[in-house]
N, C-alpha and C positions, 0 to 999 in steps of 0.2 A: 810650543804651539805651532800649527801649520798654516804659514801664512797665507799660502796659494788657499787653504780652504775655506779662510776668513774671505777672501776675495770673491771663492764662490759663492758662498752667504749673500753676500750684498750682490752679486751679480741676479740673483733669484730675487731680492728685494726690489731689484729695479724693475724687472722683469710682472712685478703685482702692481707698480703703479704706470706700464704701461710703455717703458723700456725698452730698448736693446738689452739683451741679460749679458750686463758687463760690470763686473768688481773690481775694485783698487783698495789695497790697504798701502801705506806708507809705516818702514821698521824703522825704526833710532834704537842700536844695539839689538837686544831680543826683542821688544817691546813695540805694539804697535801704539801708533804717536796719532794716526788719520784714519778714517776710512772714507771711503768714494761710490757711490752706483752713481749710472749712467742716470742723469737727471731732465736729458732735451725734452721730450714729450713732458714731463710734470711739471717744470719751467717754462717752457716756451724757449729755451735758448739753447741755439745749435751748440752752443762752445761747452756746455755743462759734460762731457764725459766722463767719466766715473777717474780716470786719475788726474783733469783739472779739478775736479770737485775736490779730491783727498789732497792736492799741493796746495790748495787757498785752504782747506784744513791745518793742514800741517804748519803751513809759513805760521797761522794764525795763534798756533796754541804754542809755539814754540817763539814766537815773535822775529822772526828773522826772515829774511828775502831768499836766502841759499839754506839748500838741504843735503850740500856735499858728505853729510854722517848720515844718510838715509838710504832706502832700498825701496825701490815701489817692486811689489808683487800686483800685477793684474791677469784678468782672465783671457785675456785678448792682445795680441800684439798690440801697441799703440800705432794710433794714425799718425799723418805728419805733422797736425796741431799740436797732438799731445806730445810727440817725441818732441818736436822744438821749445814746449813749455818744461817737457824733465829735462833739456838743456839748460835752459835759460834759470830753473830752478837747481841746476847742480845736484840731481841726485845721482848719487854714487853706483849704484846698480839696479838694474833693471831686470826683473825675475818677469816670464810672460809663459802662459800656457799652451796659446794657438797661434799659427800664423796667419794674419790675413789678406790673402792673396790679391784678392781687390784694395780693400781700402790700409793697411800695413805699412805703417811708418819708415819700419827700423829694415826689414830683409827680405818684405816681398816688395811692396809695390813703388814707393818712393824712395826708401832707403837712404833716407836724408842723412844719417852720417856718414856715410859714402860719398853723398853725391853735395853737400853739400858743407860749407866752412862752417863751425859752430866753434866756440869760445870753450866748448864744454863736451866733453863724451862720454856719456857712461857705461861701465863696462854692462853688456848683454848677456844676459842668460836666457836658454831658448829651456823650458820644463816639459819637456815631450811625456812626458809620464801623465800629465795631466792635458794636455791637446784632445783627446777623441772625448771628453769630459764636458770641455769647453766647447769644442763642436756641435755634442749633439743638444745640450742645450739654446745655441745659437737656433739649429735645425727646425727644432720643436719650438721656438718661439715661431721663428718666421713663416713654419706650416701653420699653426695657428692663426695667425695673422691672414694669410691664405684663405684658409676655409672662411673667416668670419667675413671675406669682402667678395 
């Protein structure tokens, strides 16, 4: 199965209820265990991003706090919210499509395990194969967005 394209699914899912088009799946071995879209606008709450959403998935269906046997694949570099929660959730690696150069947790804009002490790091994978995918999806939501206001 491809996880980065489970992640796009739901990144287009969040995207019909009025989203940022962002996906998260969480793996345990082959198998996906979570999945996540960006949920702030259908919630009301800023903190809802698509791989907070899939780690209170995960912790839930699996019962445990740490997800150190896990993988989060998402469409989007994570922010520095979400990178200090896959910390503090202990996931093992971190698969991502695009980098985002404003708001980007992990290697553009904050770079929180760099610049910051965390208890927890997990190893980075940058899926350039899939980046111009993830782009222009972002693109065409926010031109959207545009013309409607």
């Amino acid at each position: 199965m491809n996880f980065m394209n489970q992640a796009f699914l739901l990144a287009k899912k969040a995207q019909l209820h009025g989203d940022v088009p962002i996906g998260a799946v969480i793996v345990k071995g082959d198998k996906i265990i979570a999945r996540g879209e960006n949920r702030v606008q259908k919630s009301k709450n800023p903190t809802l991003h698509a791989e907070i959403v899939a780690i209170n998935k995960a912790c839930k269906k699996l019962g445990v706090k740490f997800l150190d046997e896990c993988d989060l694949y998402v469409t989007l570099e994570p922010c520095a919210m979400c990178a200090t929660a896959i910390s503090f959730a202990r996931i093992k690696n971190i698969y991502f499509a695009a980098r985002d150069e404003k708001g980007g947790g992990i290697t553009s804009n904050a770079k929180i395990f760099e610049n910051d002490i965390h208890l927890w790091k997990p190893n980075i994978h940058e899926m350039p194969e899939y980046a111009e995918k993830s782009a222009q999806i972002l693109k065409s939501f926010f031109a959207d967005i545009r013309k409607k206001n």
